[in-house]
TORLUM-244993 format. One line per field, with one value per atom (N, C-alpha, C): residue number from 1; residue in three letters; chain; atom name; x, y, z. Coordinates in steps of 0.05 Angstrom, whole numbers, plus 5000, padded with zeros to 4 digits. Example, Ala and Ser with C-alpha at 12.3 -4.5 7.8 and 13.67 -1.06 7.14 Angstrom:
2
seq = c(1,1,1,2,2,2)
type = c(Ala,Ala,Ala,Ser,Ser,Ser)
mol = c(A,A,A,A,A,A)
atom = c(N,CA,C,N,CA,C)
c1 = c(5264,5246,5264,5257,5273,5258)
c2 = c(4886,4910,4934,4955,4979,5001)
c3 = c(5156,5156,5156,5142,5143,5157)
This chain:
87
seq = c(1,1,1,2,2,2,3,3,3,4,4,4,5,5,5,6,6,6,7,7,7,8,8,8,9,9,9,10,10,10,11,11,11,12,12,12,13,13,13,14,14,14,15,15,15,16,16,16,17,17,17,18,18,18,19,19,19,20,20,20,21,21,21,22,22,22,23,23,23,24,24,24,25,25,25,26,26,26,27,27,27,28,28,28,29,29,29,30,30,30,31,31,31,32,32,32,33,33,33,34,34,34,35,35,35,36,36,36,37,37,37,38,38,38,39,39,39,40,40,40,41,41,41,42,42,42,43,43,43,44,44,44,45,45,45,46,46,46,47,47,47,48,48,48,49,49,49,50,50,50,51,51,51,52,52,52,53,53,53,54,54,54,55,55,55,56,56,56,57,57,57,58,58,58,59,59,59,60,60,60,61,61,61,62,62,62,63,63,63,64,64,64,65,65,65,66,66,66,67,67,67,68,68,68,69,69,69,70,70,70,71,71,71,72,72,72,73,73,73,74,74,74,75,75,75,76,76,76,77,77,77,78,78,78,79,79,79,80,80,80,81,81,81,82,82,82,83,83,83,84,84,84,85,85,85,86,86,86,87,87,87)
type = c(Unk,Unk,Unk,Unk,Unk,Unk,Unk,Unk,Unk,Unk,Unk,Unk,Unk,Unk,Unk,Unk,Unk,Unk,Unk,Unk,Unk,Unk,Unk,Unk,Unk,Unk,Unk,Unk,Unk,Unk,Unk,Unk,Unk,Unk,Unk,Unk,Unk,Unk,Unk,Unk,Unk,Unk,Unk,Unk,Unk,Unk,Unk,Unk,Unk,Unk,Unk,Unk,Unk,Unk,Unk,Unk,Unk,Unk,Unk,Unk,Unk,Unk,Unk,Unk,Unk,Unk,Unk,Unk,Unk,Unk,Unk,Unk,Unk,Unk,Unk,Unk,Unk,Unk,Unk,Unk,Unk,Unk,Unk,Unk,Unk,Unk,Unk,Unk,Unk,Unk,Unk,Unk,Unk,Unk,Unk,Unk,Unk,Unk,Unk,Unk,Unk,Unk,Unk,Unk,Unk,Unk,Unk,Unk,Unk,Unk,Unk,Unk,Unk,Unk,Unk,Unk,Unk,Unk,Unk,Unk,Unk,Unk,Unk,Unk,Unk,Unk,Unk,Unk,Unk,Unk,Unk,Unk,Unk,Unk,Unk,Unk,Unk,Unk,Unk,Unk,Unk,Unk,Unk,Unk,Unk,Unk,Unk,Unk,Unk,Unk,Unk,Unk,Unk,Unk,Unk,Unk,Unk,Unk,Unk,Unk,Unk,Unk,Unk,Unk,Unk,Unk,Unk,Unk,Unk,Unk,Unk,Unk,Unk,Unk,Unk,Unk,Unk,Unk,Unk,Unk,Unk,Unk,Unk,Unk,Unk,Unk,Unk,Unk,Unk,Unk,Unk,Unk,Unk,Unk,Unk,Unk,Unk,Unk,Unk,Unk,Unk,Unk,Unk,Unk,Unk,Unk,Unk,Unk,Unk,Unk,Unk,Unk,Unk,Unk,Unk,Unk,Unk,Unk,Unk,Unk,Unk,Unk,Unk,Unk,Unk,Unk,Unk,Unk,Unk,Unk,Unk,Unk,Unk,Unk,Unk,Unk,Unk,Unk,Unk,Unk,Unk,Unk,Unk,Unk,Unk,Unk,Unk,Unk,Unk,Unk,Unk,Unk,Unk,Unk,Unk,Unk,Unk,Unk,Unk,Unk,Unk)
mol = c(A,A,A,A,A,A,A,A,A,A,A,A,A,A,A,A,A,A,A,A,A,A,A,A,A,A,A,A,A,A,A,A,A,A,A,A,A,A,A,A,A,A,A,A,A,A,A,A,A,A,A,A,A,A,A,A,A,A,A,A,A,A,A,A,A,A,A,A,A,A,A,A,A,A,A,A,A,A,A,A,A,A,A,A,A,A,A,A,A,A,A,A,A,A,A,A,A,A,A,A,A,A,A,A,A,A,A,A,A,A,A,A,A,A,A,A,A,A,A,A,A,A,A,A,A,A,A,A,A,A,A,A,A,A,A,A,A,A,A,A,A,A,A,A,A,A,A,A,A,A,A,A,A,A,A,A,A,A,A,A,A,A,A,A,A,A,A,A,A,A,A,A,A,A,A,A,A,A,A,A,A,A,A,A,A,A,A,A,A,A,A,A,A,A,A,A,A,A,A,A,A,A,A,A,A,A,A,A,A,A,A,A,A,A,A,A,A,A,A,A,A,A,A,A,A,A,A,A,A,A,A,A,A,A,A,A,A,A,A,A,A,A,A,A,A,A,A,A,A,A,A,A,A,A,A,A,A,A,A,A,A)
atom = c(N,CA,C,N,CA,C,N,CA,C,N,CA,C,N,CA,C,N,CA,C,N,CA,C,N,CA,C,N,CA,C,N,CA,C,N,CA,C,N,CA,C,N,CA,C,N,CA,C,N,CA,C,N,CA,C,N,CA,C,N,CA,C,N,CA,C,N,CA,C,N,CA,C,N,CA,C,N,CA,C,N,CA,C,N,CA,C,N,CA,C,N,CA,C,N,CA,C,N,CA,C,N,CA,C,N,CA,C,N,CA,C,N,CA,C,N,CA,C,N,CA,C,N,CA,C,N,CA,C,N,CA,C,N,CA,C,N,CA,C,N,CA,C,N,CA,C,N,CA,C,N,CA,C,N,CA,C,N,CA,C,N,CA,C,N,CA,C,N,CA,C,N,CA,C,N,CA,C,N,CA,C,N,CA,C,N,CA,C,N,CA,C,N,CA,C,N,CA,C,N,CA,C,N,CA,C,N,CA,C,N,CA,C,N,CA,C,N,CA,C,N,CA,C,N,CA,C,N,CA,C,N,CA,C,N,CA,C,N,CA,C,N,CA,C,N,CA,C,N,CA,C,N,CA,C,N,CA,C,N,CA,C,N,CA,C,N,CA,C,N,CA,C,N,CA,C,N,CA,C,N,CA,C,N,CA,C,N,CA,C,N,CA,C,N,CA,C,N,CA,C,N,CA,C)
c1 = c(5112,5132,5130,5151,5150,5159,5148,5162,5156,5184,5174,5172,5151,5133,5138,5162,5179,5189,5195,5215,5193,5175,5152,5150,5150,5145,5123,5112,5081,5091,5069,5082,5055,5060,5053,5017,5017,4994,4973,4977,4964,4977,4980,4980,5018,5019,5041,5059,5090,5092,5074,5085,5074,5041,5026,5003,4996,5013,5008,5026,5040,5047,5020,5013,4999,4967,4959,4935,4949,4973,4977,4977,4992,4986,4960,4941,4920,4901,4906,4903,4914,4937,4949,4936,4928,4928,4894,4903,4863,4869,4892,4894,4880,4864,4860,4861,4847,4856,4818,4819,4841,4858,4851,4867,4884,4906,4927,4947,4932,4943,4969,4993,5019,5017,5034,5038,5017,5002,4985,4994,4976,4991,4969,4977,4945,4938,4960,4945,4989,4983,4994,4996,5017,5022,5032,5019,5043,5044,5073,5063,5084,5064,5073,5079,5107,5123,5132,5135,5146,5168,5193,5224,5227,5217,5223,5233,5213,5222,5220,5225,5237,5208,5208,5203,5173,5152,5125,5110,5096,5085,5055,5053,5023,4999,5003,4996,4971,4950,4932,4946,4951,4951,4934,4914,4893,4890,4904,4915,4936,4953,4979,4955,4954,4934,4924,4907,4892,4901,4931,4946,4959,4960,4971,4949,4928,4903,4897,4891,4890,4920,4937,4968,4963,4958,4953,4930,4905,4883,4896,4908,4910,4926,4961,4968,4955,4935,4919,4904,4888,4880,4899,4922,4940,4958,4953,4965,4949,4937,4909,4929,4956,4957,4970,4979,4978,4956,4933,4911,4922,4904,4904,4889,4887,4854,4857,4837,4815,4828,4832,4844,4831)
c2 = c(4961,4941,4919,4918,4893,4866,4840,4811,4788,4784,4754,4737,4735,4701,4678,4673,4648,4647,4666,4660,4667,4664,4677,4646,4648,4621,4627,4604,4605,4612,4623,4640,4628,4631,4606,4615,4643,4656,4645,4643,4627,4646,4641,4648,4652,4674,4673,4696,4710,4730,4750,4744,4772,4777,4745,4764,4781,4772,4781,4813,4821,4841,4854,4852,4859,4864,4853,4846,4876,4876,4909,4923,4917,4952,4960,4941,4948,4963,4953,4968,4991,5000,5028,5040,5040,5053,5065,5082,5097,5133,5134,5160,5187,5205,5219,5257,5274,5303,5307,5311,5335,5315,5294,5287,5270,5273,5257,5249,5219,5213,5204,5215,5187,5154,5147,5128,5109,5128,5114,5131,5108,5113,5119,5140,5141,5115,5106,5078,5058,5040,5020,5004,4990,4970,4942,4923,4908,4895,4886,4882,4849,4828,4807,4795,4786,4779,4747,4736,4709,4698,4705,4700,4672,4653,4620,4621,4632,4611,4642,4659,4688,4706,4732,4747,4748,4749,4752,4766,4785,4806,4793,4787,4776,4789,4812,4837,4856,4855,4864,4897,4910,4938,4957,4944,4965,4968,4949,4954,4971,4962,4992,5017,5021,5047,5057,5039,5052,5061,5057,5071,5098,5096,5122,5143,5136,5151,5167,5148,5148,5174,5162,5178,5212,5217,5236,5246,5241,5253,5266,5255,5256,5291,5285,5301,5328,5329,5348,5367,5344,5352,5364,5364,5365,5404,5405,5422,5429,5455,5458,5478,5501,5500,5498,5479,5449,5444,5455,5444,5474,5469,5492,5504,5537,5552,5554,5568,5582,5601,5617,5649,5650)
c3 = c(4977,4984,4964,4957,4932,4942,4943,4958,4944,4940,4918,4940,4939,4951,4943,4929,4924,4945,4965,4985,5013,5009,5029,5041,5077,5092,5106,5110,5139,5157,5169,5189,5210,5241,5261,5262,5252,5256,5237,5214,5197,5174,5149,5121,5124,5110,5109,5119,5123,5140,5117,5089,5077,5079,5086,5095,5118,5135,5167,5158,5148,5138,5130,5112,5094,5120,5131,5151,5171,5172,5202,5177,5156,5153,5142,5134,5140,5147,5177,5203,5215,5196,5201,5178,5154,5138,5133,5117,5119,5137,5136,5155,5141,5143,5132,5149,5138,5153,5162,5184,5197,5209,5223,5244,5228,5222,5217,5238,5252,5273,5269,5284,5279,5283,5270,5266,5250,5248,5210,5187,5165,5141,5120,5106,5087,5072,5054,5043,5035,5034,5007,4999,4984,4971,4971,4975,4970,4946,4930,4909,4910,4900,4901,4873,4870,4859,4853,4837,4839,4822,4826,4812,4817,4819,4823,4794,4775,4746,4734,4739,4716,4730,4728,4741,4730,4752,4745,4764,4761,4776,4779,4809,4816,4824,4833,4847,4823,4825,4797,4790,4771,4769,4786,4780,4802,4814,4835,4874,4874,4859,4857,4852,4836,4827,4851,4861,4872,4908,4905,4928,4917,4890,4884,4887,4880,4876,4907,4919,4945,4966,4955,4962,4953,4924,4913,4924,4937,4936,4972,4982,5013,5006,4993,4990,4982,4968,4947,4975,4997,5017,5033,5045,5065,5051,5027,5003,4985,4994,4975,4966,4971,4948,4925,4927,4903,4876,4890,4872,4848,4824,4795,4810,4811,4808,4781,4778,4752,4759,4727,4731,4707)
């Protein structure tokens, strides 16, 4: 999820909505096999943004990454066969 936090307000809970966003899905995410319970999520993103004064990406690369990583490794599990054999 991408959110420019130029437009991000406090929110009553403390920080802001995008952190209280960011704080559940949290807590949904991490799902792994066998049990892939509903309504969790294996991993993601949020990626914070700031367009006040021209577009700037706040969000480190290696938090993105490391939901893809995470995304891909789940799939690989869920679809073995997906994976290469050896021939």
């Amino acid at each position: 999820m991408v959110f420019d936090i130029s437009h991000d307000l406090p929110a009553r809970q403390g920080g802001t909505w995008c952190d209280i966003l960011e704080q559940r899905l949290f807590r949904l995410a991490g799902r792994k096999g066998p049990a892939w319970s509903v309504g969790t999520i294996e991993s993601f993103a949020i990626i914070r943004v700031d367009f006040s004064s021209g577009p700037r990406l706040l969000t480190p690369e290696g938090d993105i990454l490391l939901m893809f990583d995470e995304l891909a490794t789940q799939v690989k599990e869920r679809n073995p066969s997906l994976l290469l054999r050896d021939t």
